[in-house]
C-alpha positions as CSV (number, residue, x, y, z in Angstrom):
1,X,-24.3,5.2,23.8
2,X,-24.6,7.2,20.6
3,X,-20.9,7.6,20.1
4,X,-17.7,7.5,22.4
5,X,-14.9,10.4,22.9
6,X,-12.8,8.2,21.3
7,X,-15.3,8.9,17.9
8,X,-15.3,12.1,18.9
9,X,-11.8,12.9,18.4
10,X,-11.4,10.6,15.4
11,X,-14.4,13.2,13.5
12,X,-12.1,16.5,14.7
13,X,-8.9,14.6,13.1
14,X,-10.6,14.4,10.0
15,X,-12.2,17.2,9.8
16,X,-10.6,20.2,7.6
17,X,-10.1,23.1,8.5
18,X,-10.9,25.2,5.6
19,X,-8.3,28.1,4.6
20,X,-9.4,29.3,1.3
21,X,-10.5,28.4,-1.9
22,X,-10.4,28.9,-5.5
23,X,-12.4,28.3,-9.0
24,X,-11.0,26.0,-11.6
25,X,-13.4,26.3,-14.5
26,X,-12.8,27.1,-18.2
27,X,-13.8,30.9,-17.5
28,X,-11.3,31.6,-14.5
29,X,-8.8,29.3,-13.2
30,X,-5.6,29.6,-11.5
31,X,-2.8,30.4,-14.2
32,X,-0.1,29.4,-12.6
33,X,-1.9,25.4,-13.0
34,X,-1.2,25.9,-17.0
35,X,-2.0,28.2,-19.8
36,X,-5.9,26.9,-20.5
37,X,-8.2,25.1,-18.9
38,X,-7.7,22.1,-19.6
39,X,-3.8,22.1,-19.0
40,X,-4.6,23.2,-15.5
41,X,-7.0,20.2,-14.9
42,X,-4.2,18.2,-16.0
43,X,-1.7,19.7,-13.7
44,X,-4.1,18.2,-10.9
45,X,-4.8,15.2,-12.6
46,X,-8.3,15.7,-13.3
47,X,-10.4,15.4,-16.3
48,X,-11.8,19.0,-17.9
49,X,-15.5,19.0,-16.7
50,X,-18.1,21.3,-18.5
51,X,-19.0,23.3,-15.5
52,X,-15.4,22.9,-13.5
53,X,-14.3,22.0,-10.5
54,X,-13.9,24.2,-6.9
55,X,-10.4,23.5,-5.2
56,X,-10.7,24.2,-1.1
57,X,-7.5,24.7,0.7
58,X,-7.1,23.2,3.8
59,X,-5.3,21.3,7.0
60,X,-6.6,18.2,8.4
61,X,-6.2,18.1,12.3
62,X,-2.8,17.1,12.2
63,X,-1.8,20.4,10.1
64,X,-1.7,18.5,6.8
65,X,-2.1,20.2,3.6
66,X,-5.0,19.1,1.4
67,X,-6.5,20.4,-1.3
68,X,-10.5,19.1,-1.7
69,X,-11.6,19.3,-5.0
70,X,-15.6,19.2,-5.5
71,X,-17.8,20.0,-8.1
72,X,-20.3,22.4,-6.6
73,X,-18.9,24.9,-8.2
74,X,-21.4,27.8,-7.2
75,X,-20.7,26.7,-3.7
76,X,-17.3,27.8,-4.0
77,X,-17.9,31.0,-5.5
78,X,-20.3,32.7,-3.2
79,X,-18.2,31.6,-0.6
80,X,-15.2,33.3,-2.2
81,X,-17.5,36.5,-3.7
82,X,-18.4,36.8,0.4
83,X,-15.1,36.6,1.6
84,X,-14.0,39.4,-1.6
85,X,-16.3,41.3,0.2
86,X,-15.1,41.0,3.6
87,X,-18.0,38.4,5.0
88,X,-18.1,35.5,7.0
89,X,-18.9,32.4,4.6
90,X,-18.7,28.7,6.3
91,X,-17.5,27.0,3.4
92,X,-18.6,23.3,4.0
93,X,-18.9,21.1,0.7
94,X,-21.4,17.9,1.0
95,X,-19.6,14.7,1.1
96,X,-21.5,14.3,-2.1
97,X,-19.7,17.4,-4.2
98,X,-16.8,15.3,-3.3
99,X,-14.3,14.3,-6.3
100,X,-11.2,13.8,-4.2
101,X,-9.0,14.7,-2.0
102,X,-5.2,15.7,-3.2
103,X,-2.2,16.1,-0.7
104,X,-0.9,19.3,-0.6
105,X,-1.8,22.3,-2.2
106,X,-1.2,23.6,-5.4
107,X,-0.7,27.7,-4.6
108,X,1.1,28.9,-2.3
109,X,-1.3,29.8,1.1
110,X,0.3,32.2,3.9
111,X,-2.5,31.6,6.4
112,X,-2.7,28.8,8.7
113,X,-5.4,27.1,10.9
114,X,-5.2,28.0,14.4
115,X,-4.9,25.5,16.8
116,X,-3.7,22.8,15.1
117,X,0.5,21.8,14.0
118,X,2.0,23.9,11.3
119,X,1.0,22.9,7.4
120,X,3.1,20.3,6.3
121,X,2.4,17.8,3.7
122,X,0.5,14.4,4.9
123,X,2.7,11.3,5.6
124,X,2.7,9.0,2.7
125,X,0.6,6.4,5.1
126,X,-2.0,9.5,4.2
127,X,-1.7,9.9,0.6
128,X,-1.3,7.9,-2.3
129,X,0.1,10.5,-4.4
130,X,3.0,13.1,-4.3
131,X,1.8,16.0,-2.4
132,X,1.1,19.2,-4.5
133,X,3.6,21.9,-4.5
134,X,3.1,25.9,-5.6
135,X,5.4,26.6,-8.2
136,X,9.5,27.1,-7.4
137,X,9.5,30.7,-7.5
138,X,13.6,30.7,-7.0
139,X,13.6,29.8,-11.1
140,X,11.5,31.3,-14.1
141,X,9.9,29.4,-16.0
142,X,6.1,29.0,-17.7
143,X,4.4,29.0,-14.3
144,X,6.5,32.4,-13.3
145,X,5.3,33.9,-16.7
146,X,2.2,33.2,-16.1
147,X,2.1,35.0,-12.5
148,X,3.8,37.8,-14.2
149,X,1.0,38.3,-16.8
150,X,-1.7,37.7,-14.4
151,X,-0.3,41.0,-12.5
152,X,0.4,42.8,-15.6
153,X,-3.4,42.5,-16.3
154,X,-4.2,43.6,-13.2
155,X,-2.5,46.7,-13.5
């Protein structure tokens, strides 16, 4: 027998169930990670790469937060150019784009996967680091100035 139920639901628990996304390269990156570039790599514990990094955000089966960080960075933005635009885009990174897999997520996200248990962080039997955390927004402070310029420049 090729593989059992038992395999079957092991592959949907670690599958992730993939919420949104966002670019972290030197041209665009989430500003509320840090001022530059580099300082937001940092915030995430990775070193600055050339051509970036693309940040998926997404639950595992059991509704845990992660946050998959891969380096196929043109992956990520055609999938988040075609959902600017209101398409369907089944995000799916190779194994091989890969770097690693952070608990939590970084930005606040208001959607959730349906189906599965509410987002909440992984169990530390999960994750060998603190989960990430979007930034207090009950206090100001750089990462609240940094939202506030982002919307100025909108405007």
């Amino acid at each position: 027998m090729a593989g059992t139920d038992e395999d079957t639901v092991a592959a949907a628990d670690d599958a992730l169930y993939v919420l949104t996304a966002v670019l972290l390269t030197p041209a665009k990156f989430p500003s509320v990670l840090g001022d530059d570039y580099p300082e937001a790599c940092a915030a995430l514990g990775l070193p600055p790469l050339a051509d970036g990094y693309g940040l998926v955000l997404g639950q595992d089966g059991d509704g845990a937060r992660w946050t998959v960080v891969v380096d196929d960075v043109s992956l990520v933005a055609v999938a988040v150019a075609s959902w600017d635009c209101g398409m369907e885009y089944d995000l799916s990174p190779d194994e091989r784009t890969v770097v690693t897999a952070l608990p939590g997520w970084p930005l606040a996200v208001a959607v959730a996967a349906p189906g599965v248990p509410a987002p909440h962080d992984p169990g530390p039997e999960s994750a060998d680091l603190p989960a990430l955390r979007p930034p207090d927004t009950t206090v100001w402070g750089p990462a609240q100035r940094r939202l506030g310029a982002d919307e100025i420049a909108l405007q």
